[in-house]
N, CA, C and O atoms as CSV, one atom per row, in Angstrom:
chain,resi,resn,atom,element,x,y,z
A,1,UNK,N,N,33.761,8.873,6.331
A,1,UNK,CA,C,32.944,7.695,6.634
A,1,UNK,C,C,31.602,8.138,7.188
A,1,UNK,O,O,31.599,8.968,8.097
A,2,UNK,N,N,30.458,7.651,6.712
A,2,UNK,CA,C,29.118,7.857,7.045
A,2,UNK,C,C,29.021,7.234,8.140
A,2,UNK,O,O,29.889,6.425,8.467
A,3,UNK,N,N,27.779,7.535,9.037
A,3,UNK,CA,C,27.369,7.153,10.399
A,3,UNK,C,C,26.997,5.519,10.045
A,3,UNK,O,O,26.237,5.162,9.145
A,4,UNK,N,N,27.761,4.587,11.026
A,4,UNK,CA,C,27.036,3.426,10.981
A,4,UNK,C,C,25.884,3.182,11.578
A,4,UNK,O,O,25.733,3.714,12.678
A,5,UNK,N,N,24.908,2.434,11.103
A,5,UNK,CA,C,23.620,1.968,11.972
A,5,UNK,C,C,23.296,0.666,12.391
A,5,UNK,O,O,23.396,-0.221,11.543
A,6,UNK,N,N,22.982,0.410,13.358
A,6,UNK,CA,C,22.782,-0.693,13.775
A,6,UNK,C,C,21.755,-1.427,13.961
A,6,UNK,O,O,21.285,-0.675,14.814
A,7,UNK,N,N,21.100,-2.139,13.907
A,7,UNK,CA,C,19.544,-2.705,14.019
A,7,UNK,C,C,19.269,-3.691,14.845
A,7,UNK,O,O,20.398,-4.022,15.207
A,8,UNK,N,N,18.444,-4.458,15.445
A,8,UNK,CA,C,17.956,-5.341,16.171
A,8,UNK,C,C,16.776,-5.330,16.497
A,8,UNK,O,O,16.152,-4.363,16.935
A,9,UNK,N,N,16.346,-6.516,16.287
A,9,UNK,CA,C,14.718,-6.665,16.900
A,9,UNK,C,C,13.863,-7.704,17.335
A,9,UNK,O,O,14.586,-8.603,17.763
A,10,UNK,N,N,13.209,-7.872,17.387
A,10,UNK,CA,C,12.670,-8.689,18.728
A,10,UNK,C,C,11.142,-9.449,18.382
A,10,UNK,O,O,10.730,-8.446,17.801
A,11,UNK,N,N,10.348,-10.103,18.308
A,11,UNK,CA,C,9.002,-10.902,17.879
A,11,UNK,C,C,8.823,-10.776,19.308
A,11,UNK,O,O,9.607,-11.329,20.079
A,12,UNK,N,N,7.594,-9.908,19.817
A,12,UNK,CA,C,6.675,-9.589,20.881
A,12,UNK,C,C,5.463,-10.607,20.944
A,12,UNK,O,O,4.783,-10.645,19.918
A,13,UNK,N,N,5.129,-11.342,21.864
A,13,UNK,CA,C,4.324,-12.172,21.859
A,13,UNK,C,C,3.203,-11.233,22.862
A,13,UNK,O,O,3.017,-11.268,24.079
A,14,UNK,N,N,2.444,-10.236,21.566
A,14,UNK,CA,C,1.649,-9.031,22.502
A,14,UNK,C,C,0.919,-8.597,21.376
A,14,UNK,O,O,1.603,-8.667,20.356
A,15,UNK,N,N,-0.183,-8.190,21.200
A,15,UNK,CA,C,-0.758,-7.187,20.166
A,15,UNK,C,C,0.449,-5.926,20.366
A,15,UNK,O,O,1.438,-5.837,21.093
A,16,UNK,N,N,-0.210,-4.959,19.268
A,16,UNK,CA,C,0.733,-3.825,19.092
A,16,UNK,C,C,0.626,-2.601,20.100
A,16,UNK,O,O,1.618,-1.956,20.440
A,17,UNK,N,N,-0.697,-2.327,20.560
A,17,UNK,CA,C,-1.054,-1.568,21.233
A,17,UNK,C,C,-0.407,-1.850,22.572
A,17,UNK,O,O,0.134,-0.837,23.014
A,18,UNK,N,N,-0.273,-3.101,23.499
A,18,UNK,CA,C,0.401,-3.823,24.328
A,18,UNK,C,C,1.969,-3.131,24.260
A,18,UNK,O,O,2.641,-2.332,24.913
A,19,UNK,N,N,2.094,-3.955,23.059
A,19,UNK,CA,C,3.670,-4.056,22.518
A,19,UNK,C,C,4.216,-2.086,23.081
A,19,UNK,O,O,5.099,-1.810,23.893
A,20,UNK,N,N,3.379,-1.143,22.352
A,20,UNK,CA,C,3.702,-0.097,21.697
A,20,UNK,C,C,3.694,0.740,23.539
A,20,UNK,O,O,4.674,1.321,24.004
A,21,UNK,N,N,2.355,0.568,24.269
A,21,UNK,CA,C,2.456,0.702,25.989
A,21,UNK,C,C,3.576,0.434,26.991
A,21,UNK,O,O,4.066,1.096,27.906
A,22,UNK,N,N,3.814,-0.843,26.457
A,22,UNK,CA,C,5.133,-1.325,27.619
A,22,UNK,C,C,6.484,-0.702,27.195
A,22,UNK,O,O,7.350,-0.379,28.008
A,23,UNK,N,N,6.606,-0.543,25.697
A,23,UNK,CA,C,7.917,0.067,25.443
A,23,UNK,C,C,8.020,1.699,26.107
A,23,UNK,O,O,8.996,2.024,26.782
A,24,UNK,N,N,7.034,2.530,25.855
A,24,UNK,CA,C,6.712,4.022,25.768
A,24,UNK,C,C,6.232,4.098,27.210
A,24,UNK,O,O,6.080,5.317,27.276
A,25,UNK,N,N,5.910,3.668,28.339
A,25,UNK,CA,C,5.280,4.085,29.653
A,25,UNK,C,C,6.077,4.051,30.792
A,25,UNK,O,O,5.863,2.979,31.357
A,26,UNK,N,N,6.722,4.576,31.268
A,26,UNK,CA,C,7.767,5.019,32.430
A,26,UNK,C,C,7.208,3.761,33.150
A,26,UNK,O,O,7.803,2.710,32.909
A,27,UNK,N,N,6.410,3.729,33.790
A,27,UNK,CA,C,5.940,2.412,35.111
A,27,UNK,C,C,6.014,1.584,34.231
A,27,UNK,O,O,5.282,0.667,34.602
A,28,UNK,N,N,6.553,1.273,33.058
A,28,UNK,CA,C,7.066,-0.243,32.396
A,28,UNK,C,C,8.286,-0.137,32.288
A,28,UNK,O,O,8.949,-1.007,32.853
A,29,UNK,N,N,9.158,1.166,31.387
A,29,UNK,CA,C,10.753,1.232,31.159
A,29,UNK,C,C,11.582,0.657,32.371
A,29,UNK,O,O,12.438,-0.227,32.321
A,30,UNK,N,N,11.127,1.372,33.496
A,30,UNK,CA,C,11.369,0.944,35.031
A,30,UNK,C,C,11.752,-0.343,35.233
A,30,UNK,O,O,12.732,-0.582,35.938
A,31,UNK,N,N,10.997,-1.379,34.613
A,31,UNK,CA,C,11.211,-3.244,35.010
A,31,UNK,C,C,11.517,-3.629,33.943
A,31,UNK,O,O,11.641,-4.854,33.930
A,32,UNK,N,N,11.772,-2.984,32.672
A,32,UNK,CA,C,12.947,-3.381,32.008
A,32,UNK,C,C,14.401,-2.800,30.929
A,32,UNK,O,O,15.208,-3.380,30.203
A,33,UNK,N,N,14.255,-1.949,31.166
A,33,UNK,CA,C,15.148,-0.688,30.312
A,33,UNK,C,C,16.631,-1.307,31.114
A,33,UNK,O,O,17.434,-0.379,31.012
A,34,UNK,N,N,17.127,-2.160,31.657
A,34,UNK,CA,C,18.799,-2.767,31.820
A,34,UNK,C,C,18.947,-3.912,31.026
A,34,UNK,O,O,17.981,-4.590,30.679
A,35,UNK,N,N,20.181,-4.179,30.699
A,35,UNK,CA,C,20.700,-5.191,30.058
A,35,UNK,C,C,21.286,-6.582,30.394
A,35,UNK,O,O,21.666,-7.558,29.747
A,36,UNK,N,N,21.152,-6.104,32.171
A,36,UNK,CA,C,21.733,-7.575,32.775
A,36,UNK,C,C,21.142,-7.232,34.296
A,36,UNK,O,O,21.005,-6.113,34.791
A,37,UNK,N,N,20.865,-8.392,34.829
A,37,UNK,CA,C,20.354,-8.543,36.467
A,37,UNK,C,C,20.886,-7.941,37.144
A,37,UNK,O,O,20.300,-7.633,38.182
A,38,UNK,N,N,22.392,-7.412,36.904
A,38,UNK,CA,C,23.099,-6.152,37.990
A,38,UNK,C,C,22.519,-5.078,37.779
A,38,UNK,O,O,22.345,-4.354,38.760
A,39,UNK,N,N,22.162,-4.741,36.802
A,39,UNK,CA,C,21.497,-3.583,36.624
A,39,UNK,C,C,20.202,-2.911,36.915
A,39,UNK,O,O,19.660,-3.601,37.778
A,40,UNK,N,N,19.624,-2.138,36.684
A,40,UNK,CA,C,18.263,-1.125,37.097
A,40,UNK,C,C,18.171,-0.222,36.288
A,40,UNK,O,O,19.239,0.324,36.011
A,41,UNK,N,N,17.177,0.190,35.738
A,41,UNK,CA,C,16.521,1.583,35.801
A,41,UNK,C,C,15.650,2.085,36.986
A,41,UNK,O,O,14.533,1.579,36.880
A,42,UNK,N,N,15.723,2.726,37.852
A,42,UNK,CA,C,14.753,3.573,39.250
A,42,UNK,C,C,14.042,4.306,38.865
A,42,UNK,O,O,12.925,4.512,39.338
A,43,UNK,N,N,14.843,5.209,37.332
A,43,UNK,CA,C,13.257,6.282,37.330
A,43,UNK,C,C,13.838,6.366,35.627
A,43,UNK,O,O,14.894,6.114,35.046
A,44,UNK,N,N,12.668,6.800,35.307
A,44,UNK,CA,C,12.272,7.084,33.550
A,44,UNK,C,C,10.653,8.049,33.756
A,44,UNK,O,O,9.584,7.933,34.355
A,45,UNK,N,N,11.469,9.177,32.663
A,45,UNK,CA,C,10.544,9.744,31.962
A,45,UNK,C,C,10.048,10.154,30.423
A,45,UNK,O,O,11.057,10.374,29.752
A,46,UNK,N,N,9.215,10.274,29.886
A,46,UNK,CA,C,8.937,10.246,28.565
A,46,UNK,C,C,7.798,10.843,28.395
A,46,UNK,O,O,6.729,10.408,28.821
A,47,UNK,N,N,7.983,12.117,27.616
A,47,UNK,CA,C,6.951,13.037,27.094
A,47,UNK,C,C,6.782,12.887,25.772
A,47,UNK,O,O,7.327,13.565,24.900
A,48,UNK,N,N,6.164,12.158,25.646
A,48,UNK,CA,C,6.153,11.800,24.065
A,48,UNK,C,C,5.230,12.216,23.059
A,48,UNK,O,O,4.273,11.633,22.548
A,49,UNK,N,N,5.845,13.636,22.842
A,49,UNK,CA,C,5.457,14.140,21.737
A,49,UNK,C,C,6.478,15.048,20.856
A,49,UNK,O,O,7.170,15.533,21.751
A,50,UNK,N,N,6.844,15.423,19.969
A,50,UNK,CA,C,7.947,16.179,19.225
A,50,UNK,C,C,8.468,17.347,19.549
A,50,UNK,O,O,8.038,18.459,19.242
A,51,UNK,N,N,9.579,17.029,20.295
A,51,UNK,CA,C,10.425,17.804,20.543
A,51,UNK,C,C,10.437,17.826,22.281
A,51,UNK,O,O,11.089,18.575,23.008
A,52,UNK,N,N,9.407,16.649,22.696
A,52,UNK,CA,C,9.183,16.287,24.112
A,52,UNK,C,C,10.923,15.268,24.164
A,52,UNK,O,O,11.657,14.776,23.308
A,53,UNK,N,N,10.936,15.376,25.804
A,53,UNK,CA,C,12.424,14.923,26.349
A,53,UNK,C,C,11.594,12.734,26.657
A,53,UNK,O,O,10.545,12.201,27.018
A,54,UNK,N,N,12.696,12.414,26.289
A,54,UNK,CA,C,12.909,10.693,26.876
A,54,UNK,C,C,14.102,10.689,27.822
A,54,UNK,O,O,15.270,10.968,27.553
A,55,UNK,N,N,13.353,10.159,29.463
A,55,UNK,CA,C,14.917,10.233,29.841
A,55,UNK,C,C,14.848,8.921,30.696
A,55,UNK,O,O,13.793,8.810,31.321
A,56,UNK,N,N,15.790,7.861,30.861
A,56,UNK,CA,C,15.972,6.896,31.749
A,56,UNK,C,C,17.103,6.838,32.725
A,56,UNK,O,O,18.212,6.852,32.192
A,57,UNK,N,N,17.084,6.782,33.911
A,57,UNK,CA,C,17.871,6.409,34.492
A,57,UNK,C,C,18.982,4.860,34.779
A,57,UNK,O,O,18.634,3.922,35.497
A,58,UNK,N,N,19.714,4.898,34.366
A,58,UNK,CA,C,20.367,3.351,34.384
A,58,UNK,C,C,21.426,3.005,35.195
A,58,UNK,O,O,22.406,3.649,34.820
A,59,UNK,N,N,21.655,2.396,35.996
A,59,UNK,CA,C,22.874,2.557,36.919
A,59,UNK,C,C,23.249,0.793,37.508
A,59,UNK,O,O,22.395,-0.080,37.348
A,60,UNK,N,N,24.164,0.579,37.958
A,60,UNK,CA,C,24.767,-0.792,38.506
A,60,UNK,C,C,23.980,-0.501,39.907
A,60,UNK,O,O,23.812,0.563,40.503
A,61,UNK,N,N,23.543,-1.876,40.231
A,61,UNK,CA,C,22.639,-2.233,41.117
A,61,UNK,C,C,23.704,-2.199,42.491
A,61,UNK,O,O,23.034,-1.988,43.502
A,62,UNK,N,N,24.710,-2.302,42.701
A,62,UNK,CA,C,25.718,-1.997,43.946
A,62,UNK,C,C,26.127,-0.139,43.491
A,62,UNK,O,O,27.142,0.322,44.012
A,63,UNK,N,N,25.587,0.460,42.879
A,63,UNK,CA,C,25.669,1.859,43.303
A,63,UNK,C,C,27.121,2.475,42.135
A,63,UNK,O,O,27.238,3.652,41.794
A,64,UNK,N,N,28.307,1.063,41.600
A,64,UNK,CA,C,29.189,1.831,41.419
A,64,UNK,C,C,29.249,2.727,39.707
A,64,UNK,O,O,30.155,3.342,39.144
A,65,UNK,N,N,28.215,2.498,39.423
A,65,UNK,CA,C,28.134,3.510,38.232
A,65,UNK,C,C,26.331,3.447,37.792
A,65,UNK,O,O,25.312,2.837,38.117
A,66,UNK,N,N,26.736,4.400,36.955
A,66,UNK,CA,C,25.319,4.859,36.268
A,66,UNK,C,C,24.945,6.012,35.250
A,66,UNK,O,O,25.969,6.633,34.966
A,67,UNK,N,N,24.268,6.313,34.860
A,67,UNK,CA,C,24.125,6.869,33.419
A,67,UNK,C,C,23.146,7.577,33.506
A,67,UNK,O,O,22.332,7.202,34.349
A,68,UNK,N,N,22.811,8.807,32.747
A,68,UNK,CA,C,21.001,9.240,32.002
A,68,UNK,C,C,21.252,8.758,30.680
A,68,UNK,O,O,22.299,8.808,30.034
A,69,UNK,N,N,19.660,8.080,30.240
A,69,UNK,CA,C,19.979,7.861,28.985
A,69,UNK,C,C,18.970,8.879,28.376
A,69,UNK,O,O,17.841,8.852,28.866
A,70,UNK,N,N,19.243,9.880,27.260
A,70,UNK,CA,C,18.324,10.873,27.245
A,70,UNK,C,C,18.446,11.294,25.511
A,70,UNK,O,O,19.417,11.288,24.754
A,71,UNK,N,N,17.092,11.626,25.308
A,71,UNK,CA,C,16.732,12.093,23.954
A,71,UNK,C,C,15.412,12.785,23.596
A,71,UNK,O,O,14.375,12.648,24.244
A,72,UNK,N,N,15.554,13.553,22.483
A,72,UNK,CA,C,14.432,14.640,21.921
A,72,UNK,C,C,13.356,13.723,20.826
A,72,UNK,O,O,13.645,13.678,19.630
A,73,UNK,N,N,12.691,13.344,21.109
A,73,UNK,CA,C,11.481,12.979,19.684
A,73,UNK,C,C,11.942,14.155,18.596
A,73,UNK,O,O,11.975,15.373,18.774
A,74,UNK,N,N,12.300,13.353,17.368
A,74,UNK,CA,C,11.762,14.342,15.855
A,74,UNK,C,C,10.746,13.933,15.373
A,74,UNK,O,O,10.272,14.621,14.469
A,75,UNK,N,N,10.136,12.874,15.710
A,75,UNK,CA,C,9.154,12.264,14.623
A,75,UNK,C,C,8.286,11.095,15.937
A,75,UNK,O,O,8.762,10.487,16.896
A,76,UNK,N,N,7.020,11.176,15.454
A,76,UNK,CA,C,6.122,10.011,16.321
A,76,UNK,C,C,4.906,9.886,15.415
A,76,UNK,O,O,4.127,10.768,15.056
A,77,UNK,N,N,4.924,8.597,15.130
A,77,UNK,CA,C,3.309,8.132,14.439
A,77,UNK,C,C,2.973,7.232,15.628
A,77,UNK,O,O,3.511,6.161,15.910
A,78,UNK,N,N,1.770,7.997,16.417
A,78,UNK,CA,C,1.567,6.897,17.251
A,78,UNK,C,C,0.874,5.409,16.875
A,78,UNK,O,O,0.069,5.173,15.974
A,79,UNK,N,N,1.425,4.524,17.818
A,79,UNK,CA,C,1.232,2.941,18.082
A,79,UNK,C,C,2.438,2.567,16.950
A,79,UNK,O,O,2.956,1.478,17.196
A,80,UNK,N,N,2.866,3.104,16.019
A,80,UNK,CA,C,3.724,2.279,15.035
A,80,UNK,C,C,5.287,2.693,15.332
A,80,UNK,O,O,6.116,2.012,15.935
A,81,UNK,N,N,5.481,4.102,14.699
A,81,UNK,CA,C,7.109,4.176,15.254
A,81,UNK,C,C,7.563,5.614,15.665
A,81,UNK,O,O,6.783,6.550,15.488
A,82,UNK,N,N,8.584,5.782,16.113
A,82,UNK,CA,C,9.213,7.031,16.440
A,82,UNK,C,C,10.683,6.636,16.285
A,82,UNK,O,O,11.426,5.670,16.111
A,83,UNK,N,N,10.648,8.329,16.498
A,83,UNK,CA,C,12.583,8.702,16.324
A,83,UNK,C,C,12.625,9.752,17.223
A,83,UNK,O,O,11.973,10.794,17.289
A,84,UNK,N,N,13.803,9.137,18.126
A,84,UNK,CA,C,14.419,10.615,18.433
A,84,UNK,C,C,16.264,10.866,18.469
A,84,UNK,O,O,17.174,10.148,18.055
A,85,UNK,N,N,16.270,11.906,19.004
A,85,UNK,CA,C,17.632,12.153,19.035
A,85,UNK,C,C,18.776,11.792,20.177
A,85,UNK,O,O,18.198,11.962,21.251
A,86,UNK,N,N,19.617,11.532,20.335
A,86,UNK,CA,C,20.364,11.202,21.774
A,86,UNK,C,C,21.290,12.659,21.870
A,86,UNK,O,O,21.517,13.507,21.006
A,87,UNK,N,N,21.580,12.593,22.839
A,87,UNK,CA,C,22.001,13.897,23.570
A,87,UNK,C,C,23.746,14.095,22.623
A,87,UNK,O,O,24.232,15.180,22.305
A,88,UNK,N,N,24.145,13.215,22.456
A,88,UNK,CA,C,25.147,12.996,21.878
A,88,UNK,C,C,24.890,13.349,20.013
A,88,UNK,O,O,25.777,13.461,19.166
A,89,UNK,N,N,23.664,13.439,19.853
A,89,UNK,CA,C,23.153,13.873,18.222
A,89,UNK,C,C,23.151,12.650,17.496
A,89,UNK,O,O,22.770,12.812,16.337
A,90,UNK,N,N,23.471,11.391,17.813
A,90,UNK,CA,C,22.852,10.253,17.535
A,90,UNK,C,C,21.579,10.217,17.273
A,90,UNK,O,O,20.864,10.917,17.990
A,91,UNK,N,N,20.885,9.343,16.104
A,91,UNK,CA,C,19.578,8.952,16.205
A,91,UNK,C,C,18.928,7.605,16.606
A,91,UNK,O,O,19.555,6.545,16.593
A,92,UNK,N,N,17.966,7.690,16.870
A,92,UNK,CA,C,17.269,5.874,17.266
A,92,UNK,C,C,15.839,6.165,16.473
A,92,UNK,O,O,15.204,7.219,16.420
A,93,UNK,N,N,15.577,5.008,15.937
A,93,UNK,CA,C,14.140,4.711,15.517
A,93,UNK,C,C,14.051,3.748,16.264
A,93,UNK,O,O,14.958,3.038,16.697
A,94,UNK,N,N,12.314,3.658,16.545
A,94,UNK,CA,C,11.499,2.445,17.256
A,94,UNK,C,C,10.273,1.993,16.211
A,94,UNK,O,O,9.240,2.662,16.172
A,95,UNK,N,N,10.424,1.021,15.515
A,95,UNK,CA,C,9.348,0.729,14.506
A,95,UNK,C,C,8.281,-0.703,15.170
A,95,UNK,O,O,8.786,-1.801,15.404
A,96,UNK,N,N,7.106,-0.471,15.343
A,96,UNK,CA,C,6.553,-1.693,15.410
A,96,UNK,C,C,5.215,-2.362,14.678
A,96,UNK,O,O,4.085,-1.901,14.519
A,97,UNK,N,N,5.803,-3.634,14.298
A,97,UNK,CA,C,5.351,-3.928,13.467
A,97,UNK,C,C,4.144,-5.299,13.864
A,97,UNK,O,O,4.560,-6.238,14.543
A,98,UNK,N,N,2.664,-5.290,13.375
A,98,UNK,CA,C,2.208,-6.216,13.952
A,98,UNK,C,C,1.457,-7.425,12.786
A,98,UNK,O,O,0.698,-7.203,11.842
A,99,UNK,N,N,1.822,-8.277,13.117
A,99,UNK,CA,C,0.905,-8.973,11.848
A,99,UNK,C,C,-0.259,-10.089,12.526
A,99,UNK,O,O,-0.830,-11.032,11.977
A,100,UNK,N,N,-0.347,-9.628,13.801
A,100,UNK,CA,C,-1.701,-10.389,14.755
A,100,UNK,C,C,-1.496,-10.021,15.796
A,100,UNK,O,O,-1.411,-8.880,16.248
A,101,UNK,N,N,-1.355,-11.486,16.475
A,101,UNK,CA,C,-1.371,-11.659,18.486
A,101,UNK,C,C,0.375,-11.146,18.625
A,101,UNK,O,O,0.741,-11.316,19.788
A,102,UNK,N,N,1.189,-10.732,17.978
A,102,UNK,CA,C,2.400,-10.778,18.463
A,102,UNK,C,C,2.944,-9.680,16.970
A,102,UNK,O,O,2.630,-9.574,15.785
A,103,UNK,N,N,4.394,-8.710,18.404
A,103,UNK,CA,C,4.383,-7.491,17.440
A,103,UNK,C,C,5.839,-7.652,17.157
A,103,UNK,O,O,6.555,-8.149,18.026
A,104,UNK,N,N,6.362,-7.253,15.951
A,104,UNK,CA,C,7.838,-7.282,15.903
A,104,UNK,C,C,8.633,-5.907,15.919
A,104,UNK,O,O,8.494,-5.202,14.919
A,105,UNK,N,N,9.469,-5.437,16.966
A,105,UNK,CA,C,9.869,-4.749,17.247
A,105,UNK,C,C,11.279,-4.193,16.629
A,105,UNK,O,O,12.192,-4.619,17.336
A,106,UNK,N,N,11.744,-3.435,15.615
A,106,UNK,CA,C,12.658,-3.286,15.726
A,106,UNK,C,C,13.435,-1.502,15.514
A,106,UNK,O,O,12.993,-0.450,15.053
A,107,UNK,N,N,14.598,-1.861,16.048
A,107,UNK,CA,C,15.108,-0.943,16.819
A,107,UNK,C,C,16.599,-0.335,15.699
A,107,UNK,O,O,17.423,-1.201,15.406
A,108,UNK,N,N,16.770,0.747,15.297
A,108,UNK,CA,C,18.074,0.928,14.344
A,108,UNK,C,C,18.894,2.029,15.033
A,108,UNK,O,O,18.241,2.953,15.519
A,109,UNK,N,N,19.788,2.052,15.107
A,109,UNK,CA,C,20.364,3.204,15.802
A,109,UNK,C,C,21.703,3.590,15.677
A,109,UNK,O,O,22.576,2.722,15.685
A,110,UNK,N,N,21.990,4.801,15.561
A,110,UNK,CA,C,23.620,5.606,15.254
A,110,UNK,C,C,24.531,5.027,16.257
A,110,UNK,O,O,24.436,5.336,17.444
A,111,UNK,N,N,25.874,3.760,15.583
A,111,UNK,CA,C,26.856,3.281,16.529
A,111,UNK,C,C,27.329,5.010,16.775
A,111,UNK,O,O,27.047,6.018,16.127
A,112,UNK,N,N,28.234,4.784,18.117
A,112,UNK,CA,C,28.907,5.737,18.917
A,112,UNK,C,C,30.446,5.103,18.448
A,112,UNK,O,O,30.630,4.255,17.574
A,113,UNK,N,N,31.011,5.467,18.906
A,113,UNK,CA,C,32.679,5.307,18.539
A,113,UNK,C,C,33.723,4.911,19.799
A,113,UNK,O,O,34.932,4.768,19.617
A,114,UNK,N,N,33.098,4.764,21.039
A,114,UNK,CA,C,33.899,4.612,21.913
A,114,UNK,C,C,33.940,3.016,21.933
A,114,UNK,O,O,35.010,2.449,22.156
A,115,UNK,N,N,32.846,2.344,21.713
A,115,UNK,CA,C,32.651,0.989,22.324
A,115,UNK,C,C,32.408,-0.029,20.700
A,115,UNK,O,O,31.730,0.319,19.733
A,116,UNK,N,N,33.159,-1.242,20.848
A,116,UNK,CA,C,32.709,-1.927,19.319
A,116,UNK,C,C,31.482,-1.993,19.245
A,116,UNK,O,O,30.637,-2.102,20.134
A,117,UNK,N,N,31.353,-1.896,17.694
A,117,UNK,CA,C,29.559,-2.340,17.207
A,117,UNK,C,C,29.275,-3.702,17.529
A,117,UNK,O,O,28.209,-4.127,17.083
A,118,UNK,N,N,30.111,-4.632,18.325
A,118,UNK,CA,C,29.473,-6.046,18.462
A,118,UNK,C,C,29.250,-5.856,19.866
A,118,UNK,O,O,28.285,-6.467,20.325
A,119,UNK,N,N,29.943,-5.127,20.676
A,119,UNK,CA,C,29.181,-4.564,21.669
A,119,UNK,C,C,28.385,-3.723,22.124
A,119,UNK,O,O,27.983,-3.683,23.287
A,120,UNK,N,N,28.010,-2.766,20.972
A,120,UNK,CA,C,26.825,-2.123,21.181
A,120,UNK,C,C,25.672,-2.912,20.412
A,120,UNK,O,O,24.583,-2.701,20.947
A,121,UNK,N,N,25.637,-3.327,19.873
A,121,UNK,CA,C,24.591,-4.061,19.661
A,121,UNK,C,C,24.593,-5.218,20.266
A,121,UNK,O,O,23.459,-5.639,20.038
A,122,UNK,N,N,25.203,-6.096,20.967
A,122,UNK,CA,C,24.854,-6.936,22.022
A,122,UNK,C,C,24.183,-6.083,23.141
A,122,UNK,O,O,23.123,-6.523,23.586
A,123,UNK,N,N,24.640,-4.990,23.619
A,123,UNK,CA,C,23.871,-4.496,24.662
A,123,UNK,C,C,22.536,-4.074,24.439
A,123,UNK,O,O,21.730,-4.116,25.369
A,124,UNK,N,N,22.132,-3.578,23.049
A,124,UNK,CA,C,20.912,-3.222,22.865
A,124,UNK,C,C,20.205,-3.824,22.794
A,124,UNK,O,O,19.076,-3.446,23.108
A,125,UNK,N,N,20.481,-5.416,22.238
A,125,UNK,CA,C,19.976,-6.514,22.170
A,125,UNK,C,C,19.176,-7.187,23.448
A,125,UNK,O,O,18.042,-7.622,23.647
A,126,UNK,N,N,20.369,-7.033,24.187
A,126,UNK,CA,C,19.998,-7.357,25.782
A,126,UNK,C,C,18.875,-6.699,26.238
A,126,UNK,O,O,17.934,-7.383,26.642
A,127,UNK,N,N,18.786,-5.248,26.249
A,127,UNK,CA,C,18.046,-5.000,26.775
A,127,UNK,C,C,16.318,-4.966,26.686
A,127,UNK,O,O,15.440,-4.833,27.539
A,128,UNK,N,N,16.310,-5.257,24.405
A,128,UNK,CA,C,15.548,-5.360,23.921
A,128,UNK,C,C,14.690,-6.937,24.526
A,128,UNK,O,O,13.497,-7.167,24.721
A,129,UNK,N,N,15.849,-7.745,24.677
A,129,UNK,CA,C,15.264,-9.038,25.084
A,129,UNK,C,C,14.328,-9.291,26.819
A,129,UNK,O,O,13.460,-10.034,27.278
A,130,UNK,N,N,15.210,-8.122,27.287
A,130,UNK,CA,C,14.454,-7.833,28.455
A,130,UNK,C,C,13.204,-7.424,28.307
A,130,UNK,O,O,12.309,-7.984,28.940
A,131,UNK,N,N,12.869,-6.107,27.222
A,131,UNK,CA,C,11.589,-5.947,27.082
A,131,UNK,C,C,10.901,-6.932,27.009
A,131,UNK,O,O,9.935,-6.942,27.772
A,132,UNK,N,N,11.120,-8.297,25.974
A,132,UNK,CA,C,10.412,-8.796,25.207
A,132,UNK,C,C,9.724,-9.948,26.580
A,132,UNK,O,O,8.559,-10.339,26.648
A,133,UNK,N,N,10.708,-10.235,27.418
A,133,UNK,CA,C,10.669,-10.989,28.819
A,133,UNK,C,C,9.533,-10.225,29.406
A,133,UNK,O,O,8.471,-10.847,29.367
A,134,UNK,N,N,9.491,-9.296,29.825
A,134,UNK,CA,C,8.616,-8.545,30.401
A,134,UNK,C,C,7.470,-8.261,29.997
A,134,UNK,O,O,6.555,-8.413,30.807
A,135,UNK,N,N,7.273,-7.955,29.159
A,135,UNK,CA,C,5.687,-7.632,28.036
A,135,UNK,C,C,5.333,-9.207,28.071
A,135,UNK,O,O,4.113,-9.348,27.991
A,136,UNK,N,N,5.916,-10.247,28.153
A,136,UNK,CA,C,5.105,-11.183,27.827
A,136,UNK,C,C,4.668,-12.002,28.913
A,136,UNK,O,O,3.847,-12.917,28.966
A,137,UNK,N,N,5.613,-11.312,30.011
A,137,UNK,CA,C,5.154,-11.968,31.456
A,137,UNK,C,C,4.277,-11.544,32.274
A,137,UNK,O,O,4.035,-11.954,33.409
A,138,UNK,N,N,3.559,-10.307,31.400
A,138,UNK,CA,C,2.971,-9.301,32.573
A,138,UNK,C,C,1.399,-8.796,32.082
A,138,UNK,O,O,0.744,-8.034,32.794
C-alpha cells in the first residue's frame, strides 16, 4: 500500500505576501500553530531555507503533555510553496495560492498510521483554521 495523503485548505482573507509571513515567522506560529484553546505553541523555530530545520513546540496548556513538531525543507519557492520532511520521513507541502485581497492555502501531507485519517485531518484542519483566525485578525 502506497503512502496516503491528505489535504486541506483554507481561503485567507490576506494578500499572499501577508498570507505567506504569518504562516513562515516564529513570532506568528507562536499565536497560532495549536488546534484547540487548551493548547499552545511557546516557542517555534524556522530556518527556512533547504535543508534548514522547522521546529514548533506544542504542548497542553495544564503542562500534561507535549510534543516537537519538527522537519527539514527539500524544496522552497519563496512566497508560493514549500516542502519539507517530518522527522518521522513523512512529507508536508505548503502551497499558496492568491487570486487578489485573499490567499488560498493549502496544505497535503503523509497520513501516519497510529491515529485515523479523519482524525488527522480534523486536527490539521483545526489548526489550519486557527491560522486563518489569526492572519485575519491581526
Amino acid at each position: 500500500m502506497g503512502t496516503i495523503k491528505i489535504t486541506i485548505e483554507a481561503i485567507v482573507l490576506a494578500d499572499k505576501k501577508r498570507a505567506w509571513d504569518y504562516y513562515t515567522q516564529p513570532e506568528h506560529i507562536t499565536k497560532w500553530n495549536f488546534a484547540s484553546d487548551d493548547w499552545q505553541c511557546p516557542t517555534a523555530s524556522n530556518d527556512m531555507r533547504v535543508g534548514g530545520k522547522y521546529s514548533a513546540r506544542m504542548e497542553a496548556k495544564d503542562g500534561s503533555f507535549g510534543f516537537d513538531f519538527e522537519g527539514v525543507y527539500q524544496e522552497i519557492v519563496g512566497g508560493q510553496n514549500f516542502t519539507y520532511m517530518l522527522a518521522d520521513g513523512r512529507l508536508v507541502s505548503v502551497k499558496f495560492e492568491s487570486p487578489g485581497k485573499q490567499t488560498k492555502v493549502t496544505v497535503t501531507f503523509d497520513a501516519e498510521t497510529e491515529n485515523s485519517l479523519e482524525l488527522q485531518k480534523n486536527g490539521w484542519q483545526a489548526i489550519l483554521n486557527n491560522y486563518k483566525k489569526y492572519t485575519e485578525a491581526n
